[in-house]
Backbone as a chain_set.jsonl record, in Angstrom:
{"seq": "XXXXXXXXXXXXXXXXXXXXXXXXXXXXXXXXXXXXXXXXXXXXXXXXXXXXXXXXXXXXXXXXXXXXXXXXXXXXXXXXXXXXXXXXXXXXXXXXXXXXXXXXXXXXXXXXXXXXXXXXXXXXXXXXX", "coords": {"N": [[95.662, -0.689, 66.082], [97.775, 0.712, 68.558], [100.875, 0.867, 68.643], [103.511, 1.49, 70.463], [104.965, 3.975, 69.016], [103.855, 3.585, 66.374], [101.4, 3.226, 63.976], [99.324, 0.308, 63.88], [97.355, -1.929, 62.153], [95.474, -4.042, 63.371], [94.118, -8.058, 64.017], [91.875, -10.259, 65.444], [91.084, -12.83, 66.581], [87.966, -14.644, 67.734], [87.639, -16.575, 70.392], [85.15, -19.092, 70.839], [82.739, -20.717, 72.677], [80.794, -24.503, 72.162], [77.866, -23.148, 72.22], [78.411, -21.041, 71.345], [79.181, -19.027, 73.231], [81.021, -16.341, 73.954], [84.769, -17.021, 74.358], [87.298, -16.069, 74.846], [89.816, -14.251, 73.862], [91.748, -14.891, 70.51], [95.627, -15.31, 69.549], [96.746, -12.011, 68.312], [97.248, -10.22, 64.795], [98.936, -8.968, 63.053], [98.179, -7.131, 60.211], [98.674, -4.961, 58.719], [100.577, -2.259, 58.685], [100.132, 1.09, 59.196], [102.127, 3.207, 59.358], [102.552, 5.422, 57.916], [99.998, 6.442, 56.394], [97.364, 8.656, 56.353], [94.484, 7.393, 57.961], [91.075, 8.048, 57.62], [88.873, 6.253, 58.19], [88.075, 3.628, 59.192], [86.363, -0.083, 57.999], [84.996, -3.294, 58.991], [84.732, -4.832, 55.556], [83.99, -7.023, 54.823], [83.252, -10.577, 55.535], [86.187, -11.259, 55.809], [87.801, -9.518, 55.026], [89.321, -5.797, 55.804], [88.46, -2.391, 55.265], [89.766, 0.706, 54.538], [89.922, 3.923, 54.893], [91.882, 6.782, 53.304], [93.409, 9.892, 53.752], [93.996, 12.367, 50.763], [95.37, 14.561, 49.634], [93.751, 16.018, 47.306], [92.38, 13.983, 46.698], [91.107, 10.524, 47.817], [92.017, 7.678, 48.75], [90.642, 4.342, 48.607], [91.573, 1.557, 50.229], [91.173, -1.707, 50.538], [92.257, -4.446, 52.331], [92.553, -7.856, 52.517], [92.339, -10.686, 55.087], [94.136, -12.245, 54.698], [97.321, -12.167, 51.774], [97.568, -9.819, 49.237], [96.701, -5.887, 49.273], [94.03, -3.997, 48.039], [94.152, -0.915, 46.133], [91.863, 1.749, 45.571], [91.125, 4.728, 43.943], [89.074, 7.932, 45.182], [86.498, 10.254, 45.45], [86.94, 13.137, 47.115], [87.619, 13.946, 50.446], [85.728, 12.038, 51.981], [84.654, 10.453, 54.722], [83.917, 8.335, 56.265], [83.505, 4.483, 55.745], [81.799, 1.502, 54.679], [81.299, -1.796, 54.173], [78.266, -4.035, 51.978], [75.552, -5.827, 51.439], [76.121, -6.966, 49.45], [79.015, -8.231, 48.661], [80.757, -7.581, 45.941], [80.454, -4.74, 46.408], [81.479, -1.163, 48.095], [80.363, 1.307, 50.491], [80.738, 4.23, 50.705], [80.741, 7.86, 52.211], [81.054, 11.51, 51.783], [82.055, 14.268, 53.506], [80.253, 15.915, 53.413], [77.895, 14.597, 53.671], [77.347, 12.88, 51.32], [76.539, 10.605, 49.819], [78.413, 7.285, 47.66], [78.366, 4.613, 46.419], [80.505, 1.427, 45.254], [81.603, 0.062, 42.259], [83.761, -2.101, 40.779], [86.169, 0.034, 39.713], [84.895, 1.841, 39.795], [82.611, 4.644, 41.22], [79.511, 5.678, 42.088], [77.535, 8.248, 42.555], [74.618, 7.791, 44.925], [72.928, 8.509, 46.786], [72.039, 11.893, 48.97], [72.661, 13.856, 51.775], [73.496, 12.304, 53.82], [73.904, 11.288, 56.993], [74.756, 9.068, 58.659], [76.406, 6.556, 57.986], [76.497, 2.68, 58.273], [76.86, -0.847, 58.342], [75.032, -2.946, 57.843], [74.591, -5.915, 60.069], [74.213, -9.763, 59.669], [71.099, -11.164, 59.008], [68.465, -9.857, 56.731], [66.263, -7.355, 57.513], [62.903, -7.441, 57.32], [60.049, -6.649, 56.095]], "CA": [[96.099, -0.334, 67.393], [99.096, 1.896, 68.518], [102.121, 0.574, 69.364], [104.522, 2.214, 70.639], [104.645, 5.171, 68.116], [103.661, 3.195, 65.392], [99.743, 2.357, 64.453], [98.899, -0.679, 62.881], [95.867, -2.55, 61.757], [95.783, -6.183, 63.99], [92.837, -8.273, 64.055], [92.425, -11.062, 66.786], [89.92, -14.234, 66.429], [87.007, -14.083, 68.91], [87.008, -17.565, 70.502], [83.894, -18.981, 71.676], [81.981, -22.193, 73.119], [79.665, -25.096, 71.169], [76.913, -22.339, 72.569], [78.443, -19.203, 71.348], [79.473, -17.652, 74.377], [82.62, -15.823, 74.051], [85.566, -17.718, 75.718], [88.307, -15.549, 74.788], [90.64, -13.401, 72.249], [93.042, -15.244, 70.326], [96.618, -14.389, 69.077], [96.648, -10.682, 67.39], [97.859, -10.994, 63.811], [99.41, -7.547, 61.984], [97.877, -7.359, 58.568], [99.067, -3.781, 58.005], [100.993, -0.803, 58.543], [99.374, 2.235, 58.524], [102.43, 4.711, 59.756], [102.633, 6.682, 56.363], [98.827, 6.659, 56.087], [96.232, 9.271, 57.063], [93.256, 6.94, 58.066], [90.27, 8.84, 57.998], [87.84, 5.469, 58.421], [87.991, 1.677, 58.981], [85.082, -0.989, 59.001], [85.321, -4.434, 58.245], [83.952, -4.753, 54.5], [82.908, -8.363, 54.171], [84.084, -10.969, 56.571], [87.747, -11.799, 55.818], [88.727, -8.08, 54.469], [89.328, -4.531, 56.436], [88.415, -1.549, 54.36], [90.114, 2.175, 54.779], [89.959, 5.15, 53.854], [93.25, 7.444, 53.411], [92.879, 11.046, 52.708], [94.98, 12.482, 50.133], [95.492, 16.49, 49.236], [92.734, 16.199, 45.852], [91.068, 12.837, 46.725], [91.075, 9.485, 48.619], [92.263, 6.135, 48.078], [90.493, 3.596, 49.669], [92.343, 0.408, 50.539], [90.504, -3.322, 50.71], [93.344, -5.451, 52.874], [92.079, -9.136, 53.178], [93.388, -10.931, 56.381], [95.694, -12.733, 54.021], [97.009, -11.147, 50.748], [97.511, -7.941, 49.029], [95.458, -5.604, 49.385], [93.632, -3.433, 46.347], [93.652, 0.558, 46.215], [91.017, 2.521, 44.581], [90.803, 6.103, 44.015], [87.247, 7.936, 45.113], [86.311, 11.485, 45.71], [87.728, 13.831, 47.832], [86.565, 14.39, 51.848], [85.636, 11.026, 52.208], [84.897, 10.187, 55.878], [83.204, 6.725, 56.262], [83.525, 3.376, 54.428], [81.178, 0.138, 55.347], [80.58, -2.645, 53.095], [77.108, -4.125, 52.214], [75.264, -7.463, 51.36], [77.655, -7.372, 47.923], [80.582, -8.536, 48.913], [81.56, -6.426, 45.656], [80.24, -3.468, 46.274], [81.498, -0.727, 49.307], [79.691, 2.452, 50.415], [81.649, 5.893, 51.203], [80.335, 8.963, 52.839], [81.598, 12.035, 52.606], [81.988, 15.128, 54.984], [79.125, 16.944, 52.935], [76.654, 13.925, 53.378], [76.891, 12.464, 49.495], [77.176, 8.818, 49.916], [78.612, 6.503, 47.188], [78.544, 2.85, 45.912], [81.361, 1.278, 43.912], [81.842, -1.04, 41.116], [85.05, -1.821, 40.609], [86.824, 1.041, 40.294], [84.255, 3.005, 39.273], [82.674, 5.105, 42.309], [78.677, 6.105, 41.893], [76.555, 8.927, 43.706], [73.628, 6.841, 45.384], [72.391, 9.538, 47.517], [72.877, 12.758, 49.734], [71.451, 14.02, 53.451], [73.437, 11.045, 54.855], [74.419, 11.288, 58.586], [75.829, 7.856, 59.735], [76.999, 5.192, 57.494], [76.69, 1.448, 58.724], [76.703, -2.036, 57.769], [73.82, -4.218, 58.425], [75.184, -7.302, 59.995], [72.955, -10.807, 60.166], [70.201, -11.267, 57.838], [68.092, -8.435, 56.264], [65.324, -7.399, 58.172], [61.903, -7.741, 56.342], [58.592, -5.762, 56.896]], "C": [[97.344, 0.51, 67.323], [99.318, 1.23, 69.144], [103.19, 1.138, 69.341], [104.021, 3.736, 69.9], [104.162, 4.958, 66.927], [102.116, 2.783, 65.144], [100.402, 1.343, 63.539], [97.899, -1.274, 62.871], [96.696, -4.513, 62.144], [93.941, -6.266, 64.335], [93.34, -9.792, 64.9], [90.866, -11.753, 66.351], [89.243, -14.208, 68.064], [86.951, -15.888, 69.114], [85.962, -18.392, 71.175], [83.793, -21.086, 72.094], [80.904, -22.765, 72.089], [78.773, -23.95, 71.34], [76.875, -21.301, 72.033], [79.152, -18.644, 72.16], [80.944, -17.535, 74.103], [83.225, -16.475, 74.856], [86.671, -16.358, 75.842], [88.85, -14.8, 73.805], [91.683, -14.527, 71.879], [94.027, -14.564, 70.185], [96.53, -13.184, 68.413], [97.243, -11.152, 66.192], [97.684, -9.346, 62.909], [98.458, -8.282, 60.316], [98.096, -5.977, 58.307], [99.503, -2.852, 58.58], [100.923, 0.4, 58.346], [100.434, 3.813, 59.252], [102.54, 6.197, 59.069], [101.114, 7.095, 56.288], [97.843, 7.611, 57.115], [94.953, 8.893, 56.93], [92.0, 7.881, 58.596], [89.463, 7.753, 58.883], [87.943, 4.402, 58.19], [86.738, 1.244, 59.053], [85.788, -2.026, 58.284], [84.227, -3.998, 56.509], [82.819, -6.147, 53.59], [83.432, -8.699, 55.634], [85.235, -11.735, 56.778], [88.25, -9.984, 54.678], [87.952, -6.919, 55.298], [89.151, -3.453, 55.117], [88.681, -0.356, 55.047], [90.124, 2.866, 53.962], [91.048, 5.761, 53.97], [92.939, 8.233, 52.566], [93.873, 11.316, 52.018], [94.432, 14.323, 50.396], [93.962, 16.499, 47.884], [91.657, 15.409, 46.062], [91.693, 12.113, 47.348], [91.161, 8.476, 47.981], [91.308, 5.112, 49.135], [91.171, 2.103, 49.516], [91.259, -1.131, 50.872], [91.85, -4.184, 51.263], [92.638, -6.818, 53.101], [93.203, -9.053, 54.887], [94.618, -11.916, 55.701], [95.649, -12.076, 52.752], [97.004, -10.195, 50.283], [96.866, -7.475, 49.026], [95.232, -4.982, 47.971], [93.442, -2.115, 47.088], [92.938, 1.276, 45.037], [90.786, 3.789, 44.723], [89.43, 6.841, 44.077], [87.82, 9.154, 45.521], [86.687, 11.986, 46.952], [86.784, 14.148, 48.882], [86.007, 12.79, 52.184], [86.005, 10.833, 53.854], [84.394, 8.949, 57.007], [83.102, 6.135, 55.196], [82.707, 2.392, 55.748], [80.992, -0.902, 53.896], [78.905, -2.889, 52.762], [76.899, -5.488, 52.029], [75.714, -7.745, 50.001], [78.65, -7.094, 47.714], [80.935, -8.05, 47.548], [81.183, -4.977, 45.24], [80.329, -3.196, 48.081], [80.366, 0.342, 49.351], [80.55, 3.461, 50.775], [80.693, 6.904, 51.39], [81.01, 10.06, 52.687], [81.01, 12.999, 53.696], [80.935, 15.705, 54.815], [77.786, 15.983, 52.807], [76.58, 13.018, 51.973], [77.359, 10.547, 50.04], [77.262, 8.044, 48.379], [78.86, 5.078, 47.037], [80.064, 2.912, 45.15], [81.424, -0.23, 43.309], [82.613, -0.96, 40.418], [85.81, -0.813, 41.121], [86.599, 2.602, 40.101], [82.842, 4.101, 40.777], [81.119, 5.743, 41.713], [77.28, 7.284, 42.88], [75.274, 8.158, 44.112], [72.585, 7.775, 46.668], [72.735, 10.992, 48.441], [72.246, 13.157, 51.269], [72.064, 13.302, 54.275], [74.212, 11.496, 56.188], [75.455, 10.37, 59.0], [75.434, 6.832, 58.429], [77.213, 4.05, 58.188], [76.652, 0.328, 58.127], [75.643, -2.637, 58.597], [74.584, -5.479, 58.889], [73.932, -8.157, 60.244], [72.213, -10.587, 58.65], [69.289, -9.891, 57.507], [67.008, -8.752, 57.116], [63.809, -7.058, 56.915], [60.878, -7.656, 56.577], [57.261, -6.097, 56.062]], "O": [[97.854, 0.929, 66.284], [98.641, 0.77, 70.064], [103.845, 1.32, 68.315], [103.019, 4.4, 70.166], [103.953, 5.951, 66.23], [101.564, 2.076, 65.987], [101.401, 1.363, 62.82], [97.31, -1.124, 63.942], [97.488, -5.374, 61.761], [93.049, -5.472, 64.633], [94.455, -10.3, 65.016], [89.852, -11.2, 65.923], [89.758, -13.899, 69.138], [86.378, -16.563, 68.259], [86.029, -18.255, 72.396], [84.441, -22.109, 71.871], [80.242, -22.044, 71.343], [78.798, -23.416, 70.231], [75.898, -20.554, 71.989], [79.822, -17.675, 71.803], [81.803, -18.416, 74.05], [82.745, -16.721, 75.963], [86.785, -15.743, 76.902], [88.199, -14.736, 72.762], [92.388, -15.043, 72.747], [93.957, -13.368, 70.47], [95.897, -13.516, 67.411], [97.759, -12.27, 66.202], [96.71, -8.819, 62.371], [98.282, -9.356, 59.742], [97.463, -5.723, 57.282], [98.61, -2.349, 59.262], [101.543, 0.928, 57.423], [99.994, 4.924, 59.548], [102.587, 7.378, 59.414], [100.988, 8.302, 56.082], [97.621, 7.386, 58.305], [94.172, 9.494, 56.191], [91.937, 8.354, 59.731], [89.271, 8.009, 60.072], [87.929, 4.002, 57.026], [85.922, 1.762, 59.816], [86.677, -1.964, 57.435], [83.328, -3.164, 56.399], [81.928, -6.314, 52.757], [83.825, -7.954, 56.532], [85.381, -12.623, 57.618], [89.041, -9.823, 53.748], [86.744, -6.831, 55.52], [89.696, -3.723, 54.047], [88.042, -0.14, 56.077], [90.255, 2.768, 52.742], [91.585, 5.349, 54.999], [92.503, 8.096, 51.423], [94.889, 10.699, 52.338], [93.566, 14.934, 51.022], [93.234, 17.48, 48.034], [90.473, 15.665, 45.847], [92.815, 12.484, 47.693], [90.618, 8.222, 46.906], [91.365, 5.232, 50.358], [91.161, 1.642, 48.374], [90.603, -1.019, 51.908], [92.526, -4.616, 50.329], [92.015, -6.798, 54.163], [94.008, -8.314, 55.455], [95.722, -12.188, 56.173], [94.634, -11.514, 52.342], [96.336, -9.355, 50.885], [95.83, -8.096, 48.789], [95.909, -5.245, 46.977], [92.876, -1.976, 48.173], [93.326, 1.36, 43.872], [90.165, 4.089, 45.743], [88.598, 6.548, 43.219], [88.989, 9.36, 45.847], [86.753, 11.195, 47.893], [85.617, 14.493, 48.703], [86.071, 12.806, 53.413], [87.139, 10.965, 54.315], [84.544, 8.84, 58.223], [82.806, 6.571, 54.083], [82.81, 2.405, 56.974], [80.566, -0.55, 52.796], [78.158, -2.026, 53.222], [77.753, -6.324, 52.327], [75.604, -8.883, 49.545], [79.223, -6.249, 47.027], [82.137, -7.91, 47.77], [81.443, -4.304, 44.243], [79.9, -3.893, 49.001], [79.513, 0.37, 48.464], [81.359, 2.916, 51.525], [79.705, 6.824, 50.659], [81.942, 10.015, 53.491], [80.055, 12.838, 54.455], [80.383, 16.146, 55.823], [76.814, 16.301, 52.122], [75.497, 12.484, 51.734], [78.257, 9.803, 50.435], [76.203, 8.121, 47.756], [79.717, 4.533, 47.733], [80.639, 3.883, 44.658], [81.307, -1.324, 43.86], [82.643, -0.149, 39.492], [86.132, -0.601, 42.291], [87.201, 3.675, 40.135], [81.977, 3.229, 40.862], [81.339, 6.44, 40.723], [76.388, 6.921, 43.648], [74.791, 7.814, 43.034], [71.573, 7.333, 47.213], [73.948, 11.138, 48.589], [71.27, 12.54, 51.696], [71.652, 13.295, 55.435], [75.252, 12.143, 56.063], [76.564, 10.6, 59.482], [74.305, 6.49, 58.077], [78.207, 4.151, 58.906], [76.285, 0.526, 56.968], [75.547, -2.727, 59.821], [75.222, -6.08, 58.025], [72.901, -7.741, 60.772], [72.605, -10.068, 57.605], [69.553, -8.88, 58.158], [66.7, -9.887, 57.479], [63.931, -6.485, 55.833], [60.411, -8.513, 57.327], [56.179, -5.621, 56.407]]}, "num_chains": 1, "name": "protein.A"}
């Protein structure tokens, strides 16, 4: 969010009823500072860590912040304009501007295809045909 002149990355607990139904937002809760950083792309990446992207001049770091905890930066190819996680919690995906989408393992960053449009995360269970 932006505050004031400042962004920052706050995340807020969704609280609900025995049923589900949304009751309310809880407290907000800073987990990061992003006024130095040029965020190209947030998603969540599992479900207790935010993943960004931050462009650089050559290439891109992307950032893993849990909601508690330091976070981890990894260096990936340059143009980079979407990050989502997937169903292995350790592996992300990246996009860039030219379509090339990558996996990673560790901190090692793998071409996995190109053509791509829109980058998402599946949430829920896999669907199965």
């Amino acid at each position: 969010g932006l505050v004031g002149s400042q962004t920052e990355l706050l995340v807020y607990a969704v609280l609900r009823s025995a049923d589900g139904t949304v009751l309310n937002l809880g407290k907000g809760h800073r987990i990061r500072d992003l006024r130095s950083a040029e965020v190209q792309s947030l998603s969540w990446v599992d479900d207790a860590a935010v993943g960004f992207v931050v462009a650089g001049e050559t290439d891109t770091t992307i950032t893993v912040q849990p909601l508690s905890g330091p976070a981890a930066n990894t260096r990936a190819v340059a143009d980079v304009v979407d990050i989502a996680g997937s169903s292995d919690p350790a592996t992300i995906w990246i996009r860039t501007s030219e379509g090339k989408l990558y996996s990673s393992r560790g901190n090692t960053w793998t071409l996995g295809g190109s053509g791509i449009l829109v980058l998402a995360r599946q949430q829920g269970p896999a669907v199965t045909r």
